[in-house]
N, C-alpha and C positions, 0 to 999 in steps of 0.2 A: 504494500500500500504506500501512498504519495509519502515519503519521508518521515515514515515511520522509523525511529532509530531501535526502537523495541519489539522486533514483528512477533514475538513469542504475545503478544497483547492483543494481534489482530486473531483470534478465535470465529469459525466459521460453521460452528454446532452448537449445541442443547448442550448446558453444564448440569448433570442430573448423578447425583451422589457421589460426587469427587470423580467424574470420567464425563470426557466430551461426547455426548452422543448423535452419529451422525447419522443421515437418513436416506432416503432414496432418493426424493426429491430434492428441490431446491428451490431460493426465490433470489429475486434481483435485489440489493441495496443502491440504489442511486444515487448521485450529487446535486441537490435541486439546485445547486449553481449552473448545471450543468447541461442536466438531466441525462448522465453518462453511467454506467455501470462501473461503482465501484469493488463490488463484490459480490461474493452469490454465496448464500446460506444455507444450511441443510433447514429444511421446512418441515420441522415438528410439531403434530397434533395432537387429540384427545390421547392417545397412549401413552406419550412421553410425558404426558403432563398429570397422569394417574400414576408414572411412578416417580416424578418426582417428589407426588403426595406423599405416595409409600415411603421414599428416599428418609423425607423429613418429619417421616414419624417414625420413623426407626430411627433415627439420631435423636430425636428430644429428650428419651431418657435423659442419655450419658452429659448431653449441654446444658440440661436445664441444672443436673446436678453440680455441676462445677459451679465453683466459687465467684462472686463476681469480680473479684480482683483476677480470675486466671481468664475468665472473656472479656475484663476489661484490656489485661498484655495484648491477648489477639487482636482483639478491636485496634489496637493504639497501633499494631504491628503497620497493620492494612491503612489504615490512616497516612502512614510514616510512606508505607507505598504509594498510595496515588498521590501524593503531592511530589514525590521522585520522579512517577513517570508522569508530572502533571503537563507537560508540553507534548508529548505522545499524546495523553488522552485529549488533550484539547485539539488536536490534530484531527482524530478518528471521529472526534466531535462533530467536527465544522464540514470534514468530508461527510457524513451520512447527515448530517442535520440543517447545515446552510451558514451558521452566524457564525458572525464575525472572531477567527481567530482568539483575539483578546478578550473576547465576550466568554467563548468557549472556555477558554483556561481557567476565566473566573468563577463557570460553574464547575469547574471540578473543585477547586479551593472554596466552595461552598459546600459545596455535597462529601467532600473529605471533615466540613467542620462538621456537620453531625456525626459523623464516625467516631469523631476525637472528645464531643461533647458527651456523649452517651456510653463512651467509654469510662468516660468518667461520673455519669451520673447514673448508671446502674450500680454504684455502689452505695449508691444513697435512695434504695427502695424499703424504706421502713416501716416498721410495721405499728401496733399502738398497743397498749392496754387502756379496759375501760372499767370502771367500778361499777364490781357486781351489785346486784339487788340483793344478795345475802351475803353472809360471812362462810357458808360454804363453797363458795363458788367465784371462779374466777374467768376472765372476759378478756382474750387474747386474739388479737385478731393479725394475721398475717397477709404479705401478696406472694403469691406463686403465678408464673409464666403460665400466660391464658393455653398453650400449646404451639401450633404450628400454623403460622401466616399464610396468607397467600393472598396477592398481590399484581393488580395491574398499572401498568406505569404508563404517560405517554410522549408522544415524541419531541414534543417541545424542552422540557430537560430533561434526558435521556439517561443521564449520569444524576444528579441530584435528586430528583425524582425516587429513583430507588434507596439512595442511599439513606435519605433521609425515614425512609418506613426501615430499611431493613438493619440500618445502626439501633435505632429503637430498639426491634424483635429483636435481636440478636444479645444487646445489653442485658435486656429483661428474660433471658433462659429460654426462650423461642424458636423455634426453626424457620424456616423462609424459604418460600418458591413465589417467582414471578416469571409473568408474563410481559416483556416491554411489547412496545411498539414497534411493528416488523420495520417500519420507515426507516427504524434506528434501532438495530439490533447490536450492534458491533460496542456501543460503548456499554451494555448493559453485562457482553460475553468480557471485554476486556475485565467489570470488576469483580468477575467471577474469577480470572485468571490471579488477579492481586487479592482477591481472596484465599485461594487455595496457597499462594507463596506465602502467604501471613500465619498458614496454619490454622482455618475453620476447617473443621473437619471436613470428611465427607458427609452429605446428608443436608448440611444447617444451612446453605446456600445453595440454593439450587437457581438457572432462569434455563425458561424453555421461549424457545422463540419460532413463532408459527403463524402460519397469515390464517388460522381458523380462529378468527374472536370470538365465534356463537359457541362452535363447544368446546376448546380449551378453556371460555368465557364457565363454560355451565360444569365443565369439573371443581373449576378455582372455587366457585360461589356456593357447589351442592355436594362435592363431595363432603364425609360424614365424618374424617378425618381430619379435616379444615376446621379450626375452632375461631380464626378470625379472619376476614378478610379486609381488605384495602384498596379503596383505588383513588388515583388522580383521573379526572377528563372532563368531558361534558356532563349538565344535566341529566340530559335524556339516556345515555347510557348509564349515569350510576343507577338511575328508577329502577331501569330493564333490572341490575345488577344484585339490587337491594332489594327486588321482587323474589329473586332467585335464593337467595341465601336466607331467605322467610321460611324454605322447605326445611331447610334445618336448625334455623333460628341461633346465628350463628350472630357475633360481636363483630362491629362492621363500623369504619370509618369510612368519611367521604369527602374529598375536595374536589370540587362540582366546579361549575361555572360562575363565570365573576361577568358587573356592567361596572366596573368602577368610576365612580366620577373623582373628577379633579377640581374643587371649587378655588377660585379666586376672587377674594374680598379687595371692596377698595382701600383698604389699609395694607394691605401685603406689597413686599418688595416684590415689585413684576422682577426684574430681572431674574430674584432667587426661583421665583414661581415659573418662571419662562425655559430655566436648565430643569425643575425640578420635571416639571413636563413633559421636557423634551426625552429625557432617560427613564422616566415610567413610562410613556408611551411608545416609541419608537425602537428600546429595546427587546432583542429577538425578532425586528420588524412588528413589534404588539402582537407575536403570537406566545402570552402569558398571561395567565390565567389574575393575573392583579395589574397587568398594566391598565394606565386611566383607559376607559372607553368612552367617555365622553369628560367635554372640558365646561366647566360652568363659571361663567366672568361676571362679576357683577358691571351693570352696564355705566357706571363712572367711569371705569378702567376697561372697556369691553376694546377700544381701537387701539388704544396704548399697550395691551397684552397684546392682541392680534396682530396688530404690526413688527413688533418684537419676534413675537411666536413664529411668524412666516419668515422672519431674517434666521433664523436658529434652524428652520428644518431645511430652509433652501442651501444651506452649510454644511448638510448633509454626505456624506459620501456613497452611494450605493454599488455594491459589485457582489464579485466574491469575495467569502468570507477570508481566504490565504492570503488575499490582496491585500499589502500595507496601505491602511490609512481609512478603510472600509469600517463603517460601523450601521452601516443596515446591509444588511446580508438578503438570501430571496427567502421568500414565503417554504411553505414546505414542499407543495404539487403545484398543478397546474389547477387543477380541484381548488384548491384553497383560494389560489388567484381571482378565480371565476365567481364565488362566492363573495368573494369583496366585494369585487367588482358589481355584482348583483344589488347589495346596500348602499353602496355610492348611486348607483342608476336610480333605484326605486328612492331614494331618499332627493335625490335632485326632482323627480317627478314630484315629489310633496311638496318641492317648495325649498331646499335646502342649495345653497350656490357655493361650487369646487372654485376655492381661489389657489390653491397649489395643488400640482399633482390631478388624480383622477383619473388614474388608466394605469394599465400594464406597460412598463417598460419596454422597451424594442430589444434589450438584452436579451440575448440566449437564457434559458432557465424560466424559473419562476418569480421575475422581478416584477413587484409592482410600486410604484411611485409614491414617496412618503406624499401621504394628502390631508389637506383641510377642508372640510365643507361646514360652512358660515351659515348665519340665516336656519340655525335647525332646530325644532322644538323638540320636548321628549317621545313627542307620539312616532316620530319618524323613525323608519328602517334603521339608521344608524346609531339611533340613542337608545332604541328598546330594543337592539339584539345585540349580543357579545359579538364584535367586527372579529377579533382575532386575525388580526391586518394590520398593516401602516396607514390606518387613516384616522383623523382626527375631527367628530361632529365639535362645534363652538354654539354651546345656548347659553345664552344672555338672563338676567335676572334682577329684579328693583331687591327685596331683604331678605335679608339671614333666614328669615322661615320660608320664604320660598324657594331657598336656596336647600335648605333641609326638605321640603315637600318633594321638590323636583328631583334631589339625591336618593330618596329614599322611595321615589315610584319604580319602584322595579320587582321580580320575584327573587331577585341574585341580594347577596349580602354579603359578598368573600371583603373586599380590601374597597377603603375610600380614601380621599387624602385633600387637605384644604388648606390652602395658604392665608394667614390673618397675622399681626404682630397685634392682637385685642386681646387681653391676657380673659377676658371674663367671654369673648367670645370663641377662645379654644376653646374653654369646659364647656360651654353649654353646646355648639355644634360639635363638637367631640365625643358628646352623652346623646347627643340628638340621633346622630346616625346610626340607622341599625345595619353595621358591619360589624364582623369580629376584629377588623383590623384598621385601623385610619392612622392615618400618614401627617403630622400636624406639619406643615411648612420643612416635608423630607419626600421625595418624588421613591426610594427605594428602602423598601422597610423588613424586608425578610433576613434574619439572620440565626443561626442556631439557638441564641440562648433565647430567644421571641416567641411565644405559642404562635403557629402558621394554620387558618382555619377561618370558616366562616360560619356565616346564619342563613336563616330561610333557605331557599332552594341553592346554596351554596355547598351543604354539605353539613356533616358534623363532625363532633371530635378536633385535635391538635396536634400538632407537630412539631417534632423540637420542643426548646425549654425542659423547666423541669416539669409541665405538664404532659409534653410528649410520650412518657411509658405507661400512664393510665390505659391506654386503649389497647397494652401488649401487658395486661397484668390481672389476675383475678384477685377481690378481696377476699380468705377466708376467714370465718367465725371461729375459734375453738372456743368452747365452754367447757370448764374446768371446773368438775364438782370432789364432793366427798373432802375437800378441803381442811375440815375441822378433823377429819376421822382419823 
C-alpha cells in the first residue's frame, strides 16, 4: 500500500480468535479521492461472525478474571503502539476514508487516548457498601463485566470509533467483536494487528469485516451470547438495531444522529465564532456526527458573520487528502455526493440562496464544494435533515429564546454549540438546550476525559470519561445475613 512503512499493518481478512480468517470471496476498498482500488478484502458473513461470538465467549472467562492492573499493562501496551505507528495508520486512514492526512493522524491520537484513558480508569470500578435494615445483615454491592460486546462502527472515524467502545469493554473485563464499515475496513484490521502485538489475547478482540449488514447486522444484535451491544451511525439504523436486540433484551448503547446548531449572539467575538465554525463544520468535509449542521446568527451581527464566514471557507483548500496543504478532503461515494446535492437543490426550491459553492467539484472522486446557503429557515431541507456534507444552511434570529426554540426544533439532541461573552446568558442557553453536549464559544469539544452522547432521537448512554464503563458493567447486590450468628 501507498507508503506504508509498516505493511505487517495492512491486514486483508477477519481477525477472529487471534488468526486472520480468510474467505472465498472478496470486496473492493476504494480511495474516494480517487475512486481507484486500493485493496480487496476477504468478505466475511453471518458465519464468521457467529464465531467470532463463540471466539469471545470463550475468552471472557480467563479476561474478565485478571486483574485490572494486568489489562490495564495491555491496554497501555496497544496505546504505546498506535501512537508508534500513528503516521502509518493515519496513512491507511486517509487512503480508504478520504480526509485530510493531518486530520487522519489526529484521529488516531484520539482514538489511542481512550485506550490510554480507560487503561487507567478500569482500575477505578468501585464498588459500595450500604447500611442494612438490620444488624444481621449486610449490603454489598459490587460491578462485574456485563460479558461480551458487540459492536458496529462507521466509516467516518474508522479508527476512533472503535476504539473508543472497545478500550471501555476491554478495561471493564469484557470481550469484543465488531463489525466496521466495509468502506473502511483496513484501519479497523490494522488495530487488531497492534492488538495482538500488545498481547490481548486471542478471543477479547475480534472484527469481522463483510459487506452483509442485514445479517452479520442480526447475529451482532440477536445472538444469545451477546450480553451488550453498541453502535455508532444513523437514526434509522440504530431503531432497525435496537428492534433487534429487544428478542433478547440485551444492554445496548447508541450514538445516533446529530442537527447541531451553531448559534451566534450579538455579543460574541465573530472572528472566534467564525474559526470556531469553520473547524466544526467543515471538518471530515461535515461528515461527523456533531459537526454544526446549521448556523444560527443573530440578525445584528447576521452580514458581519456572513461576510467573514465566506472569506474563511473561500480559504479553503480542497483535494486529496496526501496532498500538503488540503484540509477538506472528498465526501465518502458518489452516493453521498448526490445526496447533498439533493438538500442544496430542494432547499434552494424553498427559498434558500447558495452564495458559495453548490455543486460537485469537477475533480476526479467525490469532491463537493464547501457551500453556504443564506436566506434559510428551519423548515427547509437543509436545516431539518442531518446534510452530513460541506455545506452550511445561515438562519437569522431577533432573541435568545428564539434562538433556543429554533435550536431545539429538531428530533436529534447529540452536540450544540453557541458563541456569547454574556456570562448569565451561557447558563441559561447552556440549560436551555436539550443536547447532551454544547460547545460554549469552542467549535470542537470531544475528548477522552468528556462523556461523548446524546438525547432524544440521538441515542443513549456515554462514552469516554469516567462515565464511559457504566454501559460495559453490571451492578450486583450481595446481601449478607446471619451476621450476628
Amino acid at each position: 500500500m501507498q507508503a506504508v512503512n509498516d505493511t505487517g499493518l495492512v491486514k486483508l481478512s477477519s481477525y477472529i480468535d487471534g488468526s486472520w480468517s480468510d474467505g472465498e470471496q472478496k470486496f473492493d476498498v476504494t480511495n474516494p479521492a480517487n475512486g481507484k482500488v486500493i485493496a480487496q478484502v476477504h468478505n466475511a458473513g453471518v458465519d464468521e461472525t457467529e464465531l467470532a461470538v463463540i471466539a469471545a465467549k470463550r475468552a471472557l472467562p480467563t479476561w474478565s478474571k485478571k486483574s485490572a492492573n494486568e489489562r490495564s499493562a495491555i491496554l497501555r501496551t496497544w496505546f504505546n503502539l498506535m501512537m508508534a505507528a500513528q503516521d502509518d495508520l493515519g496513512r491507511i486512514l486517509t487512503l480508504e476514508q478520504g480526509k485530510p492526512l493531518a486530520e487522519a493522524k489526529g484521529e488516531i491520537a484520539y482514538g489511542a487516548a481512550f485506550i490510554e484513558w480507560f487503561a487507567e480508569e478500569g482500575k477505578r470500578v468501585y464498588g459500595d457498601t450500604i447500611p442494612a435494615p438490620s444488624g444481621d445483615k449486610r449490603i454489598v454491592v459490587i460491578k462485574q463485566p456485563v460479558g461480551v460486546v458487540a459492536s458496529i462502527t462507521p466509516w467516518n472515524f474508522p479508527n476512533a470509533m472503535i476504539a473508543r467502545k472497545a478500550a471501555a469493554a476491554l478495561a471493564a473485563g469484557c470481550t469484543f467483536v465488531v463489525r466496521p464499515s466495509p468502506s473502511t475496513p483496513l484501519s479497523a484490521l490494522a488495530m487488531a494487528e497492534l492488538a495482538e502485538r500488545a498481547g490481548v489475547p486471542a478471543g477479547v478482540f475480534n472484527v469481522v469485516v463483510g459487506e452483509d449488514s442485514v445479517g452479520m447486522g442480526k447475529v451482532l444484535t440477536q445472538h444469545p451470547d451477546v450480553a451488550k451491544f453498541t453502535f455508532t451511525g444513523s437514526t434509522a439504523v440504530g431503531k432497525i438495531l435496537m428492534t433487534q436486540t429487544a428478542t433478547t433484551v440485551k444492554k445496548v448503547s447508541m450514538e445516533l444522529g446529530g442537527n447541531a446548531p451553531f448559534i451566534v449572539f450579538d455579543d460574541a467575538d465573530l472572528d472566534a465564532a467564525v474559526q470556531g465554525a469553520l473547524i466544526s463544520k467543515y471538518r471530515n468535509a461535515g461528515q461527523t456526527c456533531v459537526c454544526t449542521n446549521r448556523i444560527l446568527v443573530q440578525k445584528g451581527v447576521a452580514k458581519a458573520f456572513t461576510d467573514k464566514f465566506v472569506t474563511a471557507v473561500e480559504a479553503l483548500k480542497m483535494g486529496d487528502g496526501l496532498e500538503a496543504g488540503v484540509n477538506v478532503g472528498p465526501m465518502i461515494s458518489s452516493e453521498a455526493v448526490a445526496g447533498v446535492q439533493a438538500l442544496v437543490d430542494k432547499t434552494v426550491e424553498q427559498g434558500g440562496v447558495v452564495i458559495k459553492g453548490g455543486k460537485q467539484s469537477s475533480d476526479a472522486g467525490s469532491f463537493y464544494e464547501p457551500t453556504i446557503v443564506a436566506n434559510v429557515t428551519n423548515d427547509m431541507a437543509l436545516a431539518s435533515n442531518e446534510i452530513f456534507g460541506p455545506v452550511t444552511p445561515i438562519i437569522t434570529f431577533d432573541t435568545e429564546a428564539e434562538a433556543i426554540e429554533i435550536a431545539n426544533d429538531t428530533e436529534y439532541g447529540l452536540a450544540a454549540y453557541f458563541y456569547s461573552r454574556d456570562i448569565g446568558r451561557v447558563w441559561r442557553v447552556g440549560e436551555g438546550l436539550e443536547y447532551g453536549m454544547v460547545g460554549v464559544n469552542e467549535g470542537i469539544i470531544s475528548n477522552a476525559a468528556a462523556p461523548f452522547g446524546g438525547v432524544k432521537q440521538s441515542g443513549n448512554g456515554r462514552e469516554g470519561s469516567k462515565y464511559g464503563l457504566d454501559d460495559y458493567l453490571e451492578i450486583k447486590y450481595l446481601c449478607m445475613g446471619g451476621i450476628d450468628r
